[in-house]
C-alpha positions in Angstrom: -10.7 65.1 -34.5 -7.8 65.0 -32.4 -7.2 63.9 -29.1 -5.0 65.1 -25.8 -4.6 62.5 -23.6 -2.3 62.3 -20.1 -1.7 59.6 -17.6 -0.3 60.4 -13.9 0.9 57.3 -12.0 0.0 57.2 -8.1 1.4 55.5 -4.9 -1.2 55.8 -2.4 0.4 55.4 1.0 -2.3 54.7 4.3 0.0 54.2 7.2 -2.7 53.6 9.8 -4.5 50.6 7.6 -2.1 49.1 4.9 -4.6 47.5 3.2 -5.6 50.8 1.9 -2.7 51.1 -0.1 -2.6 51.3 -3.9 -0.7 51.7 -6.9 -2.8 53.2 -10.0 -2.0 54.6 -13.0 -5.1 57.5 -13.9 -5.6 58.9 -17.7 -8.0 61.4 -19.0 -7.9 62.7 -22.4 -9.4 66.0 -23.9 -10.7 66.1 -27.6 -10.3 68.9 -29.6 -10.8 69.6 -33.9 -8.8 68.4 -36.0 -8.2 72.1 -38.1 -7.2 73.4 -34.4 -3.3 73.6 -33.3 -2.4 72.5 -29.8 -1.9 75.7 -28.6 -2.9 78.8 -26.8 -6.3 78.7 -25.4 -6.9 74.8 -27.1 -3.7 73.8 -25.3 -5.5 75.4 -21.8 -8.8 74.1 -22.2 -7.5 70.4 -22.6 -5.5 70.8 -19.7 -7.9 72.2 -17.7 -10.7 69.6 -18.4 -8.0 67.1 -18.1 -6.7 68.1 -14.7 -10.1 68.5 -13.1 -11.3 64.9 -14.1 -7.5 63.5 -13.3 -7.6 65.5 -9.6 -11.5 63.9 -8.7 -10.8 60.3 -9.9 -7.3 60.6 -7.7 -9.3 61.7 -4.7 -11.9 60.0 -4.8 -10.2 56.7 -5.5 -8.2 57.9 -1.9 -11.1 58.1 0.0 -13.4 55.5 -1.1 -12.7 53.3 2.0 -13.1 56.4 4.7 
């Protein structure tokens, strides 16, 4: 087993309410087998999954105050 992870590092900026603000760093990760190459349609997969978790946790963590 082998595992993909990335982390994206976030200033969140609310100019109207600056108590809002935030700094966070978000990670995901994306298993995958361990007889499998990071490539190709792998390689898309784990990116996919990754991004789609990264993108909802950044959103939501943006809007949880609204």
């Amino acid at each position: 087993q082998n595992r993909l992870t990335i982390a994206v590092g976030v200033r969140y900026f609310n100019r109207l309410i600056e108590e809002d603000n935030f700094e966070q760093t978000f990670s995901f990760y994306s298993d995958y087998g361990g007889s499998l190459q990071l490539t190709g349609s792998v390689l898309e997969e784990a990116y996919n999954e990754i991004f789609e978790r990264l993108t909802q946790d950044i959103f939501n963590a943006s809007v949880a105050k609204w």
